[in-house]
PDB file of N, CA, C and O in Angstrom:
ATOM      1  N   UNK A   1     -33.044   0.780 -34.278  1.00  0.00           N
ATOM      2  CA  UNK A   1     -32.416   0.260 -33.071  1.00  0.00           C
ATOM      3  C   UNK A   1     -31.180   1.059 -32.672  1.00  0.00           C
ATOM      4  O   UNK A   1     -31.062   1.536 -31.544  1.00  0.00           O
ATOM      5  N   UNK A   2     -30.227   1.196 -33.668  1.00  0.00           N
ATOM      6  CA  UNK A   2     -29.269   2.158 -33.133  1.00  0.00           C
ATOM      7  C   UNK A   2     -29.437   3.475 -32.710  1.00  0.00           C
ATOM      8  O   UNK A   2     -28.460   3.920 -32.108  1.00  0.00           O
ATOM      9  N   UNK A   3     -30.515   4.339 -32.862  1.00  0.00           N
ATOM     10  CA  UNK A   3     -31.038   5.611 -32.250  1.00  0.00           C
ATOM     11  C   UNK A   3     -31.199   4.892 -30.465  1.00  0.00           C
ATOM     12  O   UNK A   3     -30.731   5.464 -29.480  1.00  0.00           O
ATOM     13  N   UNK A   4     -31.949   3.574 -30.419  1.00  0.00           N
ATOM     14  CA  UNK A   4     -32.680   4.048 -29.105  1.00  0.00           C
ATOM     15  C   UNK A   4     -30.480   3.743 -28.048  1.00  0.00           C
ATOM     16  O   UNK A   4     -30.113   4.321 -27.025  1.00  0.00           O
ATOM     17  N   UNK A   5     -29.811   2.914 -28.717  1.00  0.00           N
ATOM     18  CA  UNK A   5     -28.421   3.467 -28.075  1.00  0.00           C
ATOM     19  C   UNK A   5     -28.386   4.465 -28.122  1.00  0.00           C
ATOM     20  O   UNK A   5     -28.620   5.079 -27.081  1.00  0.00           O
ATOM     21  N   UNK A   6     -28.220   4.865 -28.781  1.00  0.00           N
ATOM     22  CA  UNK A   6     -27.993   6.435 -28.949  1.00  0.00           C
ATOM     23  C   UNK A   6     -28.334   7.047 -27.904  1.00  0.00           C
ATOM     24  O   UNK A   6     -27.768   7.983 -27.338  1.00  0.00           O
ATOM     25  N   UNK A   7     -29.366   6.454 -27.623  1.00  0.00           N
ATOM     26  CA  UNK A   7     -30.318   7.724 -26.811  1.00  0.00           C
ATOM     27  C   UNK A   7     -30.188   7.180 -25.207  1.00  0.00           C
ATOM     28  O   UNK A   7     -30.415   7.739 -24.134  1.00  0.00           O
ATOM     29  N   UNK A   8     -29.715   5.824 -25.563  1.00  0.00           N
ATOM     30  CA  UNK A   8     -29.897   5.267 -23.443  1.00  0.00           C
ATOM     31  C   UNK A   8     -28.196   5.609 -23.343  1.00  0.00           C
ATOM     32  O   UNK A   8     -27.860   6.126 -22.277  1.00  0.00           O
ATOM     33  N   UNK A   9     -26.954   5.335 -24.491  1.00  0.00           N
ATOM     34  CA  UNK A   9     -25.618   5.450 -23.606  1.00  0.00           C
ATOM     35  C   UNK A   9     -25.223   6.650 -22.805  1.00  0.00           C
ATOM     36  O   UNK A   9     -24.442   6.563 -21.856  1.00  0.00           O
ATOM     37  N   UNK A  10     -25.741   7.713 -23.176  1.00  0.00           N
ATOM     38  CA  UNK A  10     -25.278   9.118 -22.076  1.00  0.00           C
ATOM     39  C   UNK A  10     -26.032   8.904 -20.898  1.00  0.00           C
ATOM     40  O   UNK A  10     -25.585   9.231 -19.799  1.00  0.00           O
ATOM     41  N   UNK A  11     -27.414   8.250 -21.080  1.00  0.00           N
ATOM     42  CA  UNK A  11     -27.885   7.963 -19.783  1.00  0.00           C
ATOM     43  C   UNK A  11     -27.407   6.901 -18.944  1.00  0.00           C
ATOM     44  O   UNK A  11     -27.457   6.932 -17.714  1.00  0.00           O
ATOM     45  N   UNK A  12     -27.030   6.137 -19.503  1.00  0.00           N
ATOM     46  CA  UNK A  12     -26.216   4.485 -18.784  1.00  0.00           C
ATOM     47  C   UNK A  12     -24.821   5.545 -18.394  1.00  0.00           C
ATOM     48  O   UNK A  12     -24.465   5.621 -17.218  1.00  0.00           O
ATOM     49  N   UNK A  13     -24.241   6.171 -19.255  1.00  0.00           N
ATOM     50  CA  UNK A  13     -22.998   7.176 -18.774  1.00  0.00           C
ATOM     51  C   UNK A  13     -22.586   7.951 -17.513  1.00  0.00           C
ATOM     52  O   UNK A  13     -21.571   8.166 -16.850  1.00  0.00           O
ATOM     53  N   UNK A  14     -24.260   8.346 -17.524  1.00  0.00           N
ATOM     54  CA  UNK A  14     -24.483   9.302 -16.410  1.00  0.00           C
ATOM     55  C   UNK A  14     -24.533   8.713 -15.532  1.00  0.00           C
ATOM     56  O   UNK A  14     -23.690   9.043 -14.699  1.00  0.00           O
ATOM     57  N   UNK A  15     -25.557   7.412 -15.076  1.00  0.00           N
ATOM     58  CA  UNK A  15     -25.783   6.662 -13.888  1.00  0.00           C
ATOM     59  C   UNK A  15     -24.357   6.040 -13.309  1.00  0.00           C
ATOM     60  O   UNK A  15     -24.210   5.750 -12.122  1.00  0.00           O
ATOM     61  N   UNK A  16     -23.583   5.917 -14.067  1.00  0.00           N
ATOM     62  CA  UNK A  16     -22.546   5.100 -13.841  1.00  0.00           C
ATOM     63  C   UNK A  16     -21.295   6.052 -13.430  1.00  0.00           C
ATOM     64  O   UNK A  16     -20.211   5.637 -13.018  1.00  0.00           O
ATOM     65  N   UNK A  17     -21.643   7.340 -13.613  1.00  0.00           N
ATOM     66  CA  UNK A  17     -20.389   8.557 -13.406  1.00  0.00           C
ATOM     67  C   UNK A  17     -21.049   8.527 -11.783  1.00  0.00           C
ATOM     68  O   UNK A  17     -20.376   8.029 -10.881  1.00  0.00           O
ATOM     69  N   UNK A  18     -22.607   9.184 -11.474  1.00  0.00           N
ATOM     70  CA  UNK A  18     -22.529   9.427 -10.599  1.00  0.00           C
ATOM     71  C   UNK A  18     -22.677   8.188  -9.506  1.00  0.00           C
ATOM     72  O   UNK A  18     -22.459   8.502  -8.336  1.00  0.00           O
ATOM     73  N   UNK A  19     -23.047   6.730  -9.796  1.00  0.00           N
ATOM     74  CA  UNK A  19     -22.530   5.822  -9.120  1.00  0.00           C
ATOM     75  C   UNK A  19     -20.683   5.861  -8.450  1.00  0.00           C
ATOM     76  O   UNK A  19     -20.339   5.972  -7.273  1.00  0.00           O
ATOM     77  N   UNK A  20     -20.286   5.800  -9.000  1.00  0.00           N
ATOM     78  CA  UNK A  20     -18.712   6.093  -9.220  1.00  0.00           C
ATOM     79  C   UNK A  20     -18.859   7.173  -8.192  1.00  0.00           C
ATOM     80  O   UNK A  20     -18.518   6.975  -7.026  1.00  0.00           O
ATOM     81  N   UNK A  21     -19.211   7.973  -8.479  1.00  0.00           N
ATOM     82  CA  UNK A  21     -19.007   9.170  -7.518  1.00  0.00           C
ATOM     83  C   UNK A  21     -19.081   9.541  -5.916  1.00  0.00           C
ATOM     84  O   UNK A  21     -18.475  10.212  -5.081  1.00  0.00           O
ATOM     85  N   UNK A  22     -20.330   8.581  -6.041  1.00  0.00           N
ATOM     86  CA  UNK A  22     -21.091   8.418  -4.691  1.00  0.00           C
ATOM     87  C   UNK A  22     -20.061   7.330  -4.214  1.00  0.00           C
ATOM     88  O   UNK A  22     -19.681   7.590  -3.072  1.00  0.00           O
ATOM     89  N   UNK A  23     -19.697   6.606  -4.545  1.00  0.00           N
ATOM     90  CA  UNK A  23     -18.659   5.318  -3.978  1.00  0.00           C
ATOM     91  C   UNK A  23     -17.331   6.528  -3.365  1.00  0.00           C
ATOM     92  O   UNK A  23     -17.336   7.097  -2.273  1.00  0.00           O
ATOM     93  N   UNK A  24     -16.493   6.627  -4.244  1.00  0.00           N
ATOM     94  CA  UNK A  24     -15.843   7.680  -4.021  1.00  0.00           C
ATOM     95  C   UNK A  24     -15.575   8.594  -2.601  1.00  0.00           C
ATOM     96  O   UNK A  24     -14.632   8.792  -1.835  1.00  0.00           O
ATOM     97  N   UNK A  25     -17.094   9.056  -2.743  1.00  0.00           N
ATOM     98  CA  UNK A  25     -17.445  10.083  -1.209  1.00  0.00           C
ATOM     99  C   UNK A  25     -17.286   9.599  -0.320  1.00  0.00           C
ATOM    100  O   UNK A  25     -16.691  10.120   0.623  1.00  0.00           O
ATOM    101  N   UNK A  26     -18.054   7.721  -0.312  1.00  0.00           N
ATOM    102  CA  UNK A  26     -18.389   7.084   0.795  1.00  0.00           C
ATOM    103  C   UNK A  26     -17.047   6.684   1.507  1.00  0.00           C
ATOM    104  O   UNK A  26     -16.944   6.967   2.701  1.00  0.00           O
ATOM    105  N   UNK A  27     -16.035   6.064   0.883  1.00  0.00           N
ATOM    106  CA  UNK A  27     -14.968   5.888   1.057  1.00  0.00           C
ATOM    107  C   UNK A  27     -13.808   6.709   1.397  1.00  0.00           C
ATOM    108  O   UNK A  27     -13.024   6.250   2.227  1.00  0.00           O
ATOM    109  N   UNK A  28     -13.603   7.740   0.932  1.00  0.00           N
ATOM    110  CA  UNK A  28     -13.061   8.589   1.687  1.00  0.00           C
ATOM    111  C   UNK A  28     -13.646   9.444   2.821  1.00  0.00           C
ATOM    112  O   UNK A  28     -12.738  10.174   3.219  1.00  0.00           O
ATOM    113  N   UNK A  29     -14.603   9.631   3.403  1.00  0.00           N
ATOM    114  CA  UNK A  29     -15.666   9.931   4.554  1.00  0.00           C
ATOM    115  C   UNK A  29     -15.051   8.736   5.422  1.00  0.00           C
ATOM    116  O   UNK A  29     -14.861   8.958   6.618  1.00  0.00           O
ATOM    117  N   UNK A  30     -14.728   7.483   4.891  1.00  0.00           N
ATOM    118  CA  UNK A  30     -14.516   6.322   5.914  1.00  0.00           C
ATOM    119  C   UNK A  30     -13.438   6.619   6.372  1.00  0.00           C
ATOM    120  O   UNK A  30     -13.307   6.316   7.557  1.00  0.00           O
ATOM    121  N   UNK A  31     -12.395   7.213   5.788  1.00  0.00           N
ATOM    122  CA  UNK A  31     -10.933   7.707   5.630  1.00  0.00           C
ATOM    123  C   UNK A  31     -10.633   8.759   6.862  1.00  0.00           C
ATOM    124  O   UNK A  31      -9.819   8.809   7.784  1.00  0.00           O
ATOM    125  N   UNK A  32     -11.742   9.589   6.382  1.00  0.00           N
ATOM    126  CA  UNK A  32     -11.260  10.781   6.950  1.00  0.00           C
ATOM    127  C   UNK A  32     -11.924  10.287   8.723  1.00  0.00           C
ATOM    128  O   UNK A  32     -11.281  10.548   9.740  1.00  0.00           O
ATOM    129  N   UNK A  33     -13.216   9.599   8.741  1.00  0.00           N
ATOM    130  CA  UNK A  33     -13.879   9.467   9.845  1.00  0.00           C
ATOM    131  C   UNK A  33     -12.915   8.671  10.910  1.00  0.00           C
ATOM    132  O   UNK A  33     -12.998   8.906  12.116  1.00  0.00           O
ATOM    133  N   UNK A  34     -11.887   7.601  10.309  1.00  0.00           N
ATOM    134  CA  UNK A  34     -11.003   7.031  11.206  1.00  0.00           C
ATOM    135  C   UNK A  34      -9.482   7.754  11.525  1.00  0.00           C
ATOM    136  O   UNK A  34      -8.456   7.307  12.037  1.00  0.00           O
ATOM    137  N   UNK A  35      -9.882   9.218  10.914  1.00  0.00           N
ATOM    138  CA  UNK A  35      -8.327   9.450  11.279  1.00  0.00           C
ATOM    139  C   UNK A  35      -8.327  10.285  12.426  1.00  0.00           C
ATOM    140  O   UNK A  35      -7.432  10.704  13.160  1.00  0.00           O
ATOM    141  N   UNK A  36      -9.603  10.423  12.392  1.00  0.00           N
ATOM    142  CA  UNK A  36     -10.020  11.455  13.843  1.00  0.00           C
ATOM    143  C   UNK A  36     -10.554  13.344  13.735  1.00  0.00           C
ATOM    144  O   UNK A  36     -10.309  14.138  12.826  1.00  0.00           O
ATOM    145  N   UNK A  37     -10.952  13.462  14.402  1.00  0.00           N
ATOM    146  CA  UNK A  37     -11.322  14.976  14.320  1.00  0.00           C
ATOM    147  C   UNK A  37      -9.831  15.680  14.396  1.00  0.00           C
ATOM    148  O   UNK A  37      -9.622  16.759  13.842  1.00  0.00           O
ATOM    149  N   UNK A  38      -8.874  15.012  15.091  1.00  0.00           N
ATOM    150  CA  UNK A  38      -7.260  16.338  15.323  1.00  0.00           C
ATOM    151  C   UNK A  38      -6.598  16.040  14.348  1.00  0.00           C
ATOM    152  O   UNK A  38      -5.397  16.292  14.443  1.00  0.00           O
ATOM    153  N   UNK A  39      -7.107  15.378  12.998  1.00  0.00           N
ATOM    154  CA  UNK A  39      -6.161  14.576  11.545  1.00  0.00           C
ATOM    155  C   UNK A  39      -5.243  13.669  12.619  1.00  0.00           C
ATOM    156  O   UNK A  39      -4.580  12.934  11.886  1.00  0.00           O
ATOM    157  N   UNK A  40      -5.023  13.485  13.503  1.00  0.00           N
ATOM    158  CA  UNK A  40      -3.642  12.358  14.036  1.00  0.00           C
ATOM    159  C   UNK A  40      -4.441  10.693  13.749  1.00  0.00           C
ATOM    160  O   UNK A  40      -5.597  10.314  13.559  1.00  0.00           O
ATOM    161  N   UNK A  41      -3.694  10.329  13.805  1.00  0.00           N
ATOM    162  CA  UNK A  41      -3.912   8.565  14.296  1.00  0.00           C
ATOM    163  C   UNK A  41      -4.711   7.949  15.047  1.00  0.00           C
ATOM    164  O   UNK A  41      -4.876   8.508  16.131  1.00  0.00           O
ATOM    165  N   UNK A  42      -5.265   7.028  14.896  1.00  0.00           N
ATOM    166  CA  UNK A  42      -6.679   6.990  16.124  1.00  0.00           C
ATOM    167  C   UNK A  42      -5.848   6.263  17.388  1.00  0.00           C
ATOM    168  O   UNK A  42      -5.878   6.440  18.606  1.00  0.00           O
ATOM    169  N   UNK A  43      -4.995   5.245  16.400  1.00  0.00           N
ATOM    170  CA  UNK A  43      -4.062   4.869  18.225  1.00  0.00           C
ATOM    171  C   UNK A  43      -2.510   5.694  18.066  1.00  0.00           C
ATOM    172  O   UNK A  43      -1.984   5.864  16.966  1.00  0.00           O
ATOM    173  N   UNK A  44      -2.032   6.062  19.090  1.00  0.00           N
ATOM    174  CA  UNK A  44      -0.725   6.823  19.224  1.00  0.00           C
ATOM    175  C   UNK A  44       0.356   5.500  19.285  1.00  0.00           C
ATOM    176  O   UNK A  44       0.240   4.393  19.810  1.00  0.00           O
ATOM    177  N   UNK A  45       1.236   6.002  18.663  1.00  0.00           N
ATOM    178  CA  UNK A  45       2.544   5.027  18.187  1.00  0.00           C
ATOM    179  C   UNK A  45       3.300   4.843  19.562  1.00  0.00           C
ATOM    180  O   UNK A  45       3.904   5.653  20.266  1.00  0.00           O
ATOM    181  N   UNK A  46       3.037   3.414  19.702  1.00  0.00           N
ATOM    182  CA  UNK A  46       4.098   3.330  21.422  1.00  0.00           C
ATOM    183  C   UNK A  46       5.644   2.904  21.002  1.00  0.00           C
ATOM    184  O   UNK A  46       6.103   2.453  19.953  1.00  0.00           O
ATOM    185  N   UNK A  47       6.150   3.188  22.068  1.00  0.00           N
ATOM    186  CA  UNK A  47       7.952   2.753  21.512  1.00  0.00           C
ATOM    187  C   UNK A  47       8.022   1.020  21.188  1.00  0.00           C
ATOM    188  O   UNK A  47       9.066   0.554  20.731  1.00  0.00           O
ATOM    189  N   UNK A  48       7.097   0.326  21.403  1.00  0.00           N
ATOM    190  CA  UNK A  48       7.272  -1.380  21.244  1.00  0.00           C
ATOM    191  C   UNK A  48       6.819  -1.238  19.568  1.00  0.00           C
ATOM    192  O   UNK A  48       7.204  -2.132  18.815  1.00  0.00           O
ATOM    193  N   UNK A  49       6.160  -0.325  19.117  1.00  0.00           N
ATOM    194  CA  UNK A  49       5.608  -0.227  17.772  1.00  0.00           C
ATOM    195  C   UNK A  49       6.471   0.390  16.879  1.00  0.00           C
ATOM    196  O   UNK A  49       6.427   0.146  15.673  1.00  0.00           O
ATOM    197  N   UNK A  50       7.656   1.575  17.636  1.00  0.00           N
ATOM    198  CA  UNK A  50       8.369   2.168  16.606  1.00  0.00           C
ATOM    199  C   UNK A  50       9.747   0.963  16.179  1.00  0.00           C
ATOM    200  O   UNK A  50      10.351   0.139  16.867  1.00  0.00           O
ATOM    201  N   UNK A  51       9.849   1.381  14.648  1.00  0.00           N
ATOM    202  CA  UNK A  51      10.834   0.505  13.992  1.00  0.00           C
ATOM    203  C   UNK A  51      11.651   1.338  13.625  1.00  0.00           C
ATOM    204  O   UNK A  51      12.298   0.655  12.831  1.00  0.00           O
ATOM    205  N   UNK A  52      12.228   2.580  13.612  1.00  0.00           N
ATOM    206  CA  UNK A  52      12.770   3.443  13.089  1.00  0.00           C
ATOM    207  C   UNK A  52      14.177   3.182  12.993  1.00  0.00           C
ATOM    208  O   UNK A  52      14.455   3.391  14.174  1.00  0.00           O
ATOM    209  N   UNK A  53      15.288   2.874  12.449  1.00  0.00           N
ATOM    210  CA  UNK A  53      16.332   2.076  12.494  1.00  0.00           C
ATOM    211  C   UNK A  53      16.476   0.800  12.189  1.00  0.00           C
ATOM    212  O   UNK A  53      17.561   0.482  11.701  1.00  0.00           O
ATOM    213  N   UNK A  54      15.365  -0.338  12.404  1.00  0.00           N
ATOM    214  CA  UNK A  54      15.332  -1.650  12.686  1.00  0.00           C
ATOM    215  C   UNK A  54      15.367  -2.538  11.153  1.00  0.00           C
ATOM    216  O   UNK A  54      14.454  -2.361  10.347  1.00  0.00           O
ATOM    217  N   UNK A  55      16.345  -3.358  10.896  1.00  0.00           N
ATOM    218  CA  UNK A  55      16.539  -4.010   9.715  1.00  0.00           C
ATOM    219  C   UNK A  55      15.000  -5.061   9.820  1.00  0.00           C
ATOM    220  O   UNK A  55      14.543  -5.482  10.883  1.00  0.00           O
ATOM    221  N   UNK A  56      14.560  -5.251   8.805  1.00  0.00           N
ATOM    222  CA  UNK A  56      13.701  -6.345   8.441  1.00  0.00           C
ATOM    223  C   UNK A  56      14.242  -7.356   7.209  1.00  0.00           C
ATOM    224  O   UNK A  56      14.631  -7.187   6.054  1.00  0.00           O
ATOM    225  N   UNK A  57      14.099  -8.193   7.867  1.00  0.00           N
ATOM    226  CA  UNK A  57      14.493  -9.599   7.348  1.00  0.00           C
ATOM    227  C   UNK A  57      13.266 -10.816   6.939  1.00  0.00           C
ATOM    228  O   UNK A  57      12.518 -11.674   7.409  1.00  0.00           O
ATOM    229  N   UNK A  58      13.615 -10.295   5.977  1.00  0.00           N
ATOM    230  CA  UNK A  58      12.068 -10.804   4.987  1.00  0.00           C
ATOM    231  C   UNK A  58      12.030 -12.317   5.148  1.00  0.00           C
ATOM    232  O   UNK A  58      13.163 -12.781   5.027  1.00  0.00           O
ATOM    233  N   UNK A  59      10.790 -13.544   5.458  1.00  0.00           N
ATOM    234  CA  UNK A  59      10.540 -14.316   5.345  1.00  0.00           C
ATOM    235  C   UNK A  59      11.635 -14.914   3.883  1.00  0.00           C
ATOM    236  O   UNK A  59      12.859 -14.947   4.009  1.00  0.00           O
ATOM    237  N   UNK A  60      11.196 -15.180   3.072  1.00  0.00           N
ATOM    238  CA  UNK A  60      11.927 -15.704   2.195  1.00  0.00           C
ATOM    239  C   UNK A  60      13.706 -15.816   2.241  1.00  0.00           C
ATOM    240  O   UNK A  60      14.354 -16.595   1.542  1.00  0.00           O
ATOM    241  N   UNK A  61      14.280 -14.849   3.228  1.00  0.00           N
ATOM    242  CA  UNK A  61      15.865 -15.236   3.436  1.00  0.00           C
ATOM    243  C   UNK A  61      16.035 -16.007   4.710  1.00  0.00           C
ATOM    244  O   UNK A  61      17.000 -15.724   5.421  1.00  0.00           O
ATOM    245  N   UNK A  62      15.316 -16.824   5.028  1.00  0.00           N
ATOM    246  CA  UNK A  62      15.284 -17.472   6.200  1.00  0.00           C
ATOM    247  C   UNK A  62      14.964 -18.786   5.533  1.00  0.00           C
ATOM    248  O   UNK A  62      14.180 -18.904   4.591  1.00  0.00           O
ATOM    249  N   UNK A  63      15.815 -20.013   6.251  1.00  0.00           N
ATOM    250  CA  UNK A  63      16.091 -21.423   5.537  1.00  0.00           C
ATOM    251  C   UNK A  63      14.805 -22.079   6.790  1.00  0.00           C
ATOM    252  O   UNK A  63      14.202 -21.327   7.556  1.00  0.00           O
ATOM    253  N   UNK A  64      14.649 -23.274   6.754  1.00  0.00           N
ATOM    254  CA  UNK A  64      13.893 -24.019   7.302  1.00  0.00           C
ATOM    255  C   UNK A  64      14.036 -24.113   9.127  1.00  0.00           C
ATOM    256  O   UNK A  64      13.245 -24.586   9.943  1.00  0.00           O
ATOM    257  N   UNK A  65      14.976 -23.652   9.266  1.00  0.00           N
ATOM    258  CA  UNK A  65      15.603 -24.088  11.039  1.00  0.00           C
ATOM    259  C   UNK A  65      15.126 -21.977  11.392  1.00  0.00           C
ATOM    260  O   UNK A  65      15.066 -21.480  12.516  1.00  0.00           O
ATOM    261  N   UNK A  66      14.915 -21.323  10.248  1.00  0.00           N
ATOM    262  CA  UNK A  66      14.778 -19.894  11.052  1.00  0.00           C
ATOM    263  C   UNK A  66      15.873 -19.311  11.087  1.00  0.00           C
ATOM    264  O   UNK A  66      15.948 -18.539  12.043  1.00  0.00           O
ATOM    265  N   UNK A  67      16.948 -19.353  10.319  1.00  0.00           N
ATOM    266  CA  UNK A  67      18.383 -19.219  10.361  1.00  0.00           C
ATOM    267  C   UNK A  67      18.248 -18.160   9.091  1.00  0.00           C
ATOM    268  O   UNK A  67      17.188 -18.011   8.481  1.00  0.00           O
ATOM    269  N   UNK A  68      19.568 -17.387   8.752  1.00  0.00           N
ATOM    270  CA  UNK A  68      19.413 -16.338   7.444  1.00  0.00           C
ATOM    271  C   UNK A  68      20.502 -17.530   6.695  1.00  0.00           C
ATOM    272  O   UNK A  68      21.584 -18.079   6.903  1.00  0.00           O
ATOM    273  N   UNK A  69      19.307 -17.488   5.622  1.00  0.00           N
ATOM    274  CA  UNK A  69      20.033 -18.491   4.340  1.00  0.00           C
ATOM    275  C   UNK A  69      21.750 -18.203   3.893  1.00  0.00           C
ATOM    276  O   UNK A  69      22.272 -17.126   3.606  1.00  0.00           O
ATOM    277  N   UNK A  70      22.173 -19.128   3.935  1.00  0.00           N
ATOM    278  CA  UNK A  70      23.898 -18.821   3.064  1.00  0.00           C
ATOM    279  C   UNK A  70      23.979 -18.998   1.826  1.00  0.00           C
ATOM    280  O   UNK A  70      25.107 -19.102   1.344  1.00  0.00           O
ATOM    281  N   UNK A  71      22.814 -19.082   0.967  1.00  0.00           N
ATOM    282  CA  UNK A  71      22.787 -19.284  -0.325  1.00  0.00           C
ATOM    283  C   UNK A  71      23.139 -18.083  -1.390  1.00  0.00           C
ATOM    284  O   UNK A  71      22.284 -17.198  -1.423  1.00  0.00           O
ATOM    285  N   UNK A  72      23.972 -17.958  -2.039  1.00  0.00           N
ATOM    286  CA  UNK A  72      24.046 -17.068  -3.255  1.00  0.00           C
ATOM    287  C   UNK A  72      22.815 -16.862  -3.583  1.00  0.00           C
ATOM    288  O   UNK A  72      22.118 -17.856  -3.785  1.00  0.00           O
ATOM    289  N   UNK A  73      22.023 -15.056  -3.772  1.00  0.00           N
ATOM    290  CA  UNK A  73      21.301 -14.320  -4.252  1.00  0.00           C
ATOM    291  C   UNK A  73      21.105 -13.778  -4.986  1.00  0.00           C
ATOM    292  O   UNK A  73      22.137 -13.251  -5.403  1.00  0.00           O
ATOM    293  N   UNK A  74      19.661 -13.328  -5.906  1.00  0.00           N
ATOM    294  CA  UNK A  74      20.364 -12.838  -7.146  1.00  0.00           C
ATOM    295  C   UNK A  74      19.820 -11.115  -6.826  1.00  0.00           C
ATOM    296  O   UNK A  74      18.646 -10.749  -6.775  1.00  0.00           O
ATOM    297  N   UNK A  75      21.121 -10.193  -6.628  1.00  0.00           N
ATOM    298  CA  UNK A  75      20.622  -8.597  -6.002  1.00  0.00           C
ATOM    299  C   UNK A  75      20.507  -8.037  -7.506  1.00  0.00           C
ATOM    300  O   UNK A  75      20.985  -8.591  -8.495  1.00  0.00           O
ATOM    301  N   UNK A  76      19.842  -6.932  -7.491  1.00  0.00           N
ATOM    302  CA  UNK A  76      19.889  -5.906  -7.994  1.00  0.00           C
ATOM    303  C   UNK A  76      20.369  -4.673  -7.751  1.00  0.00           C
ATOM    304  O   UNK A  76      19.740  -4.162  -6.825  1.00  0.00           O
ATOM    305  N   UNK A  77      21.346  -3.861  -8.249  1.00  0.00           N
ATOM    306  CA  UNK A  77      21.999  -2.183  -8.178  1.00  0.00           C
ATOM    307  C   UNK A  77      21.674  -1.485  -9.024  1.00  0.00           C
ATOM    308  O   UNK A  77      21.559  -1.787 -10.212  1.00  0.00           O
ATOM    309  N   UNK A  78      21.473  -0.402  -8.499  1.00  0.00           N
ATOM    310  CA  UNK A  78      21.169   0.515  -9.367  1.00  0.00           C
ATOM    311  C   UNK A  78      22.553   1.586  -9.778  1.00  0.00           C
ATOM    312  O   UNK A  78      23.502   1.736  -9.010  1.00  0.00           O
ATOM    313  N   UNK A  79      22.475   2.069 -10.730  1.00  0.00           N
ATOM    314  CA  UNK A  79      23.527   3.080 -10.897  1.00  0.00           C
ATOM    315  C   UNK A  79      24.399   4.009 -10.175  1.00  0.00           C
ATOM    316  O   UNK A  79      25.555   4.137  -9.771  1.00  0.00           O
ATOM    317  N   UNK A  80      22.657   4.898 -10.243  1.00  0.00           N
ATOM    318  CA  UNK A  80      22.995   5.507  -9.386  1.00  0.00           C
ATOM    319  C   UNK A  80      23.644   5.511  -7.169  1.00  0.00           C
ATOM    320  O   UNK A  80      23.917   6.323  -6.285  1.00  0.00           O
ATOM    321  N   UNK A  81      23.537   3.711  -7.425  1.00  0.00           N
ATOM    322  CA  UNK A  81      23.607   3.757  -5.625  1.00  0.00           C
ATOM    323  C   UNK A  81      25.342   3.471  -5.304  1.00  0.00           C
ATOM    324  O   UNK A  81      26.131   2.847  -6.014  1.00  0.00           O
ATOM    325  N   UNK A  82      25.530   3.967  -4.355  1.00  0.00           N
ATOM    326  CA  UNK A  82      26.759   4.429  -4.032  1.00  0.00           C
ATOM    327  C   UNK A  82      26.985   3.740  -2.480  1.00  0.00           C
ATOM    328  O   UNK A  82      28.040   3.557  -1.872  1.00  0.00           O
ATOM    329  N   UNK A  83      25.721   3.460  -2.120  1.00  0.00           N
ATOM    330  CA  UNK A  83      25.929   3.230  -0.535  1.00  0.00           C
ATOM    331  C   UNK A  83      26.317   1.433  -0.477  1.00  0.00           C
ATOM    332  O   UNK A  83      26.235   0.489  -1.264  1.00  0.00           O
ATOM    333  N   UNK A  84      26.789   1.656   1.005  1.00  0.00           N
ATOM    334  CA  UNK A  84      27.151   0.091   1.135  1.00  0.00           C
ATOM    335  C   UNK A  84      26.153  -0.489   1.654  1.00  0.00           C
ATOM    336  O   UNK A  84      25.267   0.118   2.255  1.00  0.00           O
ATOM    337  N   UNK A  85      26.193  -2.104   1.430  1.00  0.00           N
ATOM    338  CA  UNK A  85      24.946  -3.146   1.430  1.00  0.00           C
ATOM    339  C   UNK A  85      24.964  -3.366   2.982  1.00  0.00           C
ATOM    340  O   UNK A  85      26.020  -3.472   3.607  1.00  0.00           O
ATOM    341  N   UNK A  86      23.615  -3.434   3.613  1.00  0.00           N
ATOM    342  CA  UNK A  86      23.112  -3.350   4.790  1.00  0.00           C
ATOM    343  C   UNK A  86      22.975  -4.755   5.247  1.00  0.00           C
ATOM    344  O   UNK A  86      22.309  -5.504   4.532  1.00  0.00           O
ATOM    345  N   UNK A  87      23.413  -5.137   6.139  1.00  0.00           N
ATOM    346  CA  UNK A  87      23.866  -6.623   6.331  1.00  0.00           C
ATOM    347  C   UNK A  87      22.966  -6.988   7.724  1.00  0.00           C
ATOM    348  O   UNK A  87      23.559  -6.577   8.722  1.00  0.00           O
ATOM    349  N   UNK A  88      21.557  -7.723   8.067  1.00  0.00           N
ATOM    350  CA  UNK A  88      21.100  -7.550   9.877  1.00  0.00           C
ATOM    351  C   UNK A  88      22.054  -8.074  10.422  1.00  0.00           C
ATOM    352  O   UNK A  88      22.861  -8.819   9.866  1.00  0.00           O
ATOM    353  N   UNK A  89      22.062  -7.624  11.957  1.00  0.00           N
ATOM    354  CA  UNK A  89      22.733  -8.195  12.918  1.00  0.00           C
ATOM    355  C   UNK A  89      22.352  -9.159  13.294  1.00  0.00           C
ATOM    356  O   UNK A  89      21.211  -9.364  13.709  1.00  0.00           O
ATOM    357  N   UNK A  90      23.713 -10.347  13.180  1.00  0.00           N
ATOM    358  CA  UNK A  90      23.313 -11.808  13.613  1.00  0.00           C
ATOM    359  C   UNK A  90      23.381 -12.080  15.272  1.00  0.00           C
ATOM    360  O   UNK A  90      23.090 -13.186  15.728  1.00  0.00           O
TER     361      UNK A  90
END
């Protein structure tokens, strides 16, 4: 009995590499097929879409009325950071 393993795991190995493989292709083909023939974006970034500057204010610091919580937080710093804490505009 242990020969006929022997003899099916490189084949169970194989089916399963080139399964794997073929997944692989298919999925990035999906990748590449939505990014367009010019590599750009399939929709172009309008100015209502750009955030470039714009603070985000994460669900969770917002109290029940939609307001930014006044509750003591618990932050994390890193060593190396030097910069000052970014506060949104109320």
């Amino acid at each position: 009995m242990p020969t006929l393993l022997a003899e099916l795991f490189p084949l169970l190995y194989g089916v399963c590499f080139l399964f794997l493989l073929w997944q692989a292709f298919r999925v990035m083909g999906r990748g590449f097929r939505a990014m367009g023939r010019s590599g750009a974006p399939p929709m172009p970034v309008t100015t209502a879409d750009d955030r470039r500057g714009k603070v985000t204010i994460h669900p969770e610091l917002l109290d029940a009325n939609g307001q930014l919580t006044r509750e003591d937080l618990l932050t994390v710093r890193f060593s190396d950071d030097s910069g000052e804490p970014v506060r949104p505009v109320e």
